[in-house]
TORROSE-953738 format. One record per residue (C-alpha): residue in three letters; x, y, z. Coordinates in steps of 0.25 Angstrom, whole numbers, padded with zeros to 4 digits, always signed. Layout:
% TORROSE-953738
alaXYZ...
***
This chain:
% TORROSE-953738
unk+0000+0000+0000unk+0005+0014-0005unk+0001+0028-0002unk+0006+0041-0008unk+0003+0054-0001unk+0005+0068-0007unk+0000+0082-0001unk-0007+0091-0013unk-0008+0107-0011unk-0020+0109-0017unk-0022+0124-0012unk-0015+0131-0002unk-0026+0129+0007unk-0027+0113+0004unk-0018+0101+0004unk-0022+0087+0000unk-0014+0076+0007unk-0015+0063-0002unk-0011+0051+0002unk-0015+0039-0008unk-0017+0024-0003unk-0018+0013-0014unk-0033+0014-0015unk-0037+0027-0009unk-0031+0041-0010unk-0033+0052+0005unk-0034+0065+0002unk-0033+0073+0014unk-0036+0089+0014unk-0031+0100+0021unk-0034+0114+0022unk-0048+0120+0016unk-0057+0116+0004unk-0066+0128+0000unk-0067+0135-0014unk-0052+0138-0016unk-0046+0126-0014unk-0058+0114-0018unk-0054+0113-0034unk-0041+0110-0030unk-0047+0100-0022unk-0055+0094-0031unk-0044+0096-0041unk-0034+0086-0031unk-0045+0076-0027unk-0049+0072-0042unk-0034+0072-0045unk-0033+0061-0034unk-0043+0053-0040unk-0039+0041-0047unk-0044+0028-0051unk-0033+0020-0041unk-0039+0026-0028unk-0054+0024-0027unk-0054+0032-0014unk-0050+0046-0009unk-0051+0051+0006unk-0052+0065+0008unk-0046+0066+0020unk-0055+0078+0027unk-0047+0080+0041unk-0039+0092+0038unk-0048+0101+0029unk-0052+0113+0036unk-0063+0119+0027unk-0072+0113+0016unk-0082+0123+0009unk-0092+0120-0003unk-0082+0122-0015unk-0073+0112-0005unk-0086+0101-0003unk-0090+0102-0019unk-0074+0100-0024unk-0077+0085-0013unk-0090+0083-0020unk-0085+0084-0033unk-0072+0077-0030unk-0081+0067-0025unk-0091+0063-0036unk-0079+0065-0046unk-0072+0051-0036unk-0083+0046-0038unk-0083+0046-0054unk-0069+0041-0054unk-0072+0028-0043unk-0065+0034-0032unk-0072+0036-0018unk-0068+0048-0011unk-0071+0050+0004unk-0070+0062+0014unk-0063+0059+0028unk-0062+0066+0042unk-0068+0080+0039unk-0066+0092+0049unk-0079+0094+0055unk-0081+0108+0046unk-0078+0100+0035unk-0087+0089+0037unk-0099+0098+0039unk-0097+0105+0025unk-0096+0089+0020unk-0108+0085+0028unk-0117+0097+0022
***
């Protein structure tokens, strides 16, 4: 079993942590998702797409904020997994986080 792991600056205010397994890829997020920095979100997450991983985490514990432009870059990350066979799944957000997720 091999990972690799890799840090991506998506925006000064953002950074993806990447660590890929052999059947699942774990992105986790720190900083803020809002209207400035969602597309280059989106951007990154359809990117680590692919057809060898069938799962991506998004690991939730260290973003800070999450606005509307930040919940529609997720959604549409999500359905577009979908189309390609790949499973994504939100884990451990903030409490302010998971309030914007669960409305």
């Amino acid at each position: 079993m091999s990972t690799t792991q890799g840090h991506i600056d998506i925006h000064p205010t953002v950074v993806l942590s990447v660590v890929r397994g052999p059947e699942y890829t774990v992105v986790a997020l720190q900083g803020d998702l809002d209207l400035e920095t969602a597309p280059a979100l989106h951007e990154e997450l359809l990117a680590l797409m692919d057809s060898d991983h069938k799962t991506v985490v998004l690991d939730l514990a260290h973003l800070g904020f999450c606005d509307a432009a930040g919940l529609s870059a997720l959604i549409s990350a999500s359905h577009r997994a979908l189309a390609r066979g790949v499973s994504m799944r939100l884990a451990a957000p903030r409490p302010r986080v998971a309030g914007v997720l669960a409305a």
